[in-house]
C-alpha positions in Angstrom: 101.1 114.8 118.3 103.3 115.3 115.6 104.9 118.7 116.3 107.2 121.0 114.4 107.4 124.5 115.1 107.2 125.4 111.6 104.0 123.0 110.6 102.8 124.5 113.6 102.2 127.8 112.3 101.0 126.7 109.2 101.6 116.3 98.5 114.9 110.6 97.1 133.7 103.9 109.9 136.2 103.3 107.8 138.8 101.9 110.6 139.7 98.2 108.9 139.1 96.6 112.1 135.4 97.0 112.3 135.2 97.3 108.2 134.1 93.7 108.6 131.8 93.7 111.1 130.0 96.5 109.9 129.4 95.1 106.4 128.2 91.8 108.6 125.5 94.1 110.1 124.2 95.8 107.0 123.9 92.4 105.6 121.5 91.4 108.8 120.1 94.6 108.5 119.0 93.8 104.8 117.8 90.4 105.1 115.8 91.5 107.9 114.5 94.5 105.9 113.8 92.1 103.0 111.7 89.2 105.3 109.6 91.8 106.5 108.4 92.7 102.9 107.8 89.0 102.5 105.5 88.7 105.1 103.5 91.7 103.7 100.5 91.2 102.1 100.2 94.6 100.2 103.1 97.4 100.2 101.2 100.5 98.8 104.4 103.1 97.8 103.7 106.9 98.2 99.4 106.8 98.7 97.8 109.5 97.9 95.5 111.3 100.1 92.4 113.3 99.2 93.0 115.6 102.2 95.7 116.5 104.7 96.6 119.3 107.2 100.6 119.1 107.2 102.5 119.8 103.7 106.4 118.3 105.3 104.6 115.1 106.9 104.7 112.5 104.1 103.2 108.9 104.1 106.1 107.1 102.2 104.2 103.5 101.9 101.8 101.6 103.8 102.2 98.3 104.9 99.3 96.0 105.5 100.5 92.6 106.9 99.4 89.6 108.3 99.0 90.7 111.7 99.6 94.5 111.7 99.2 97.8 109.8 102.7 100.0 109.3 102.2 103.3 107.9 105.9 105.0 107.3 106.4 108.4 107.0 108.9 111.5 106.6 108.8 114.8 108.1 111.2 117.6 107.3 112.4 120.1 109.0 111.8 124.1 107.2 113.6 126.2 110.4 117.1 127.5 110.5 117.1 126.7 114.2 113.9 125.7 116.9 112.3 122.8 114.9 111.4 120.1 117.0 108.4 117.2 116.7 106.8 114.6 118.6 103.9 111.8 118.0 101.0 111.7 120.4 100.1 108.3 122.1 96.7 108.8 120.4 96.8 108.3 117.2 94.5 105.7 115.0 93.6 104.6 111.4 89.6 105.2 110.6 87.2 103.2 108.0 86.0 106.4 106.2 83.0 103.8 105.8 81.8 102.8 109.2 84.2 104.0 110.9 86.2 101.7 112.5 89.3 102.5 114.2 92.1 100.9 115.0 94.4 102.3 117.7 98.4 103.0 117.5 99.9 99.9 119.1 103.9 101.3 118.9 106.3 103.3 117.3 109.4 103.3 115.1 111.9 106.1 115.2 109.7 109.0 116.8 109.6 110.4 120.3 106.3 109.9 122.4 105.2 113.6 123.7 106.1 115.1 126.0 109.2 113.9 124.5 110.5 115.6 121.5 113.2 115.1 118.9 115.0 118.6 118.1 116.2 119.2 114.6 119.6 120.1 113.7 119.2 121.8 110.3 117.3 123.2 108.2 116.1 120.6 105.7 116.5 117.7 107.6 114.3 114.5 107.7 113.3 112.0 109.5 111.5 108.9 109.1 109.3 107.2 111.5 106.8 104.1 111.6 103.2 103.6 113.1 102.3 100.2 113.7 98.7 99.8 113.9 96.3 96.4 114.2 95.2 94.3 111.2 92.7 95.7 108.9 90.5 94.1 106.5 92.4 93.2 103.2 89.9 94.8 101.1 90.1 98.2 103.1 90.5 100.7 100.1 90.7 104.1 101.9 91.9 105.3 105.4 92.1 108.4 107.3 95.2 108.6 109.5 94.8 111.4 112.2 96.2 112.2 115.3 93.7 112.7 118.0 95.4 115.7 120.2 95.2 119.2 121.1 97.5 121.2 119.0 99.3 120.7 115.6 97.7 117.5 114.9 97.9 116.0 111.8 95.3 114.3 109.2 95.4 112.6 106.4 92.1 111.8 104.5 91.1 109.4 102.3 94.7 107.7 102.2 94.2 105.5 98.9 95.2 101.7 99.5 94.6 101.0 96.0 98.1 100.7 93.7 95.9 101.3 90.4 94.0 104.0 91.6 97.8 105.8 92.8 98.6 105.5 89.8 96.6 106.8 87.9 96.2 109.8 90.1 99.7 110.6 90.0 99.5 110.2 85.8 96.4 112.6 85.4 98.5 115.0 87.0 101.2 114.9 84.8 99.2 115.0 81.9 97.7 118.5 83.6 101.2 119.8 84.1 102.1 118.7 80.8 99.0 120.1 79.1 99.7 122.9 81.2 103.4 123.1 79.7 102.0 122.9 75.8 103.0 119.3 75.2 99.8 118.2 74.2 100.4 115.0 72.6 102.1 113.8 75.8 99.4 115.0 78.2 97.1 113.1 75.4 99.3 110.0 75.9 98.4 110.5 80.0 95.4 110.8 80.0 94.4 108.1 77.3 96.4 105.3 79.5 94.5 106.7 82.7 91.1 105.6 81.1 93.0 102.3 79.5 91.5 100.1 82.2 88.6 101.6 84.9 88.5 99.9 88.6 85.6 99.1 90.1 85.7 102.2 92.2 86.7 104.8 90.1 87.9 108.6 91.3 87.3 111.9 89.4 90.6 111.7 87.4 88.9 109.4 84.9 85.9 111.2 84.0 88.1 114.3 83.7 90.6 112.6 81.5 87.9 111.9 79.0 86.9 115.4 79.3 90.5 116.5 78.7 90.7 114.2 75.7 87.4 115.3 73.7 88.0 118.9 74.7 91.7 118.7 73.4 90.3 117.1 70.3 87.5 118.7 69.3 89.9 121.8 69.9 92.5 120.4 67.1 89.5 120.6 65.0 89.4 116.3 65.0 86.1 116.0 65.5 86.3 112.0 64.7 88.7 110.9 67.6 86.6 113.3 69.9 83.9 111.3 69.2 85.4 108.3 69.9 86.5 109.1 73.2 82.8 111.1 74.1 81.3 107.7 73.0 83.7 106.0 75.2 82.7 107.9 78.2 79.2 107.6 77.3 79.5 103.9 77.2 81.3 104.1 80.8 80.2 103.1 84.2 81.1 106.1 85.7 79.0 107.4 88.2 79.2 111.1 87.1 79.8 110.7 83.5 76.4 112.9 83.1 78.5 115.9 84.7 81.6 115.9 82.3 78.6 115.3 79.4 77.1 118.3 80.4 79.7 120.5 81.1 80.7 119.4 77.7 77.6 121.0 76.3 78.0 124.1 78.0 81.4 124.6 76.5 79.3 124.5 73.6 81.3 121.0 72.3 79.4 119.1 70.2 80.5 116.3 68.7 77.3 114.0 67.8 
């Protein structure tokens, strides 16, 4: 279990004589580094999660390689003095789909409980792997959870989809830039959100087009907003009815 007293209670040598040596081990150290992300199949960078219980536990990429899962993470420490963490030997990866699991095989840099690793300051971080088996290369979601008794964490719905991250994290900046007045770059956002649809699409592109005929319609261009209300009607998404309707009860009308 992954404990810090603070989550508990609660998404960037110098001697000459071993200067060599030590820029002989960082070179090691970096090859190493670098034939590990050769072997890997996928490296998905910062996934987002539709879900999760612990706000200073981060999932910083997951690895998916040919024999093996590596989820790394960050936790950081938020107490002036008493912050302390550990990971529980139970700990698996779950198919939201059927199910699946797929049990913790070892760790990287975090203590097994009873064990624990005790923070010096406030701020600090530390990084950690979870090596897990193999999953299918077309897995698109995971939970991560830590099956324990107290302060366990769980992530939901980890996305395994680069696209899909993306375009997450770019709807949101056209909200906080919408949010901020700079319309024509939240307009920007959310038009190259809905440039390209995946196969399985999330809400963020249904709401971009809502965004974009709302934000048009309200500029009093009533031609672009039918262009992009035509382009959501001509869209496979699955709930395009709902952003139609609540279009209509907002009273915008556009045909």
């Amino acid at each position: 279990m992954i404990k810090n007293n603070y989550l508990a209670g609660v998404g960037l040598f110098r001697p000459l004589s071993i200067f060599t040596f030590m820029k002989k081990a960082i070179l090691l150290y970096s090859v190493f580094c670098c034939s590990i992300l050769v072997d890997a199949q996928q490296i998905i960078e910062n996934p987002v999660a539709a879900e999760q219980t612990h706000q200073d536990l981060t999932i910083l990429r997951v690895g998916l390689y040919k024999d093996s899962t590596i989820i790394d993470l960050s936790v950081q420490n938020k107490l002036v003095q008493g912050g302390w963490f550990c990971a529980d030997k139970n700990i698996y990866i779950e198919n939201p789909k059927d199910h699946k699991r797929y049990k913790l095989i070892k760790t990287r840099g975090i203590p097994t409980c009873p064990s624990v690793h005790s923070f010096k300051e406030i701020g600090e971080k530390l990084k950690f792997s979870l090596v897990f088996p193999k999953i299918p290369v077309e897995t698109k979601l995971i939970n991560l959870i830590e099956d324990c008794d107290k302060s366990c964490f769980k992530f939901t719905e980890v996305i395994l989809d680069e696209k899909l991250n993306k375009d997450i994290r770019l709807y949101s900046q056209g909200v906080d830039l919408y949010a901020a007045n700079k319309i024509d770059d939240a307009i920007d956002c959310f038009s190259k959100v809905v440039e390209v649809i995946p196969e399985f699409p999330t809400h963020v592109y249904g709401y971009s087009y809502f965004n974009l005929i709302r934000i048009y319609f309200n500029k009093g261009d009533k031609l672009t907003a039918r262009f992009w209300y035509d382009q959501l009607e001509k869209s496979h998404l699955a709930d395009k009815d709902y952003f139609i309707n609540s279009l209509k009860k907002e009273g915008i009308q556009v045909k």
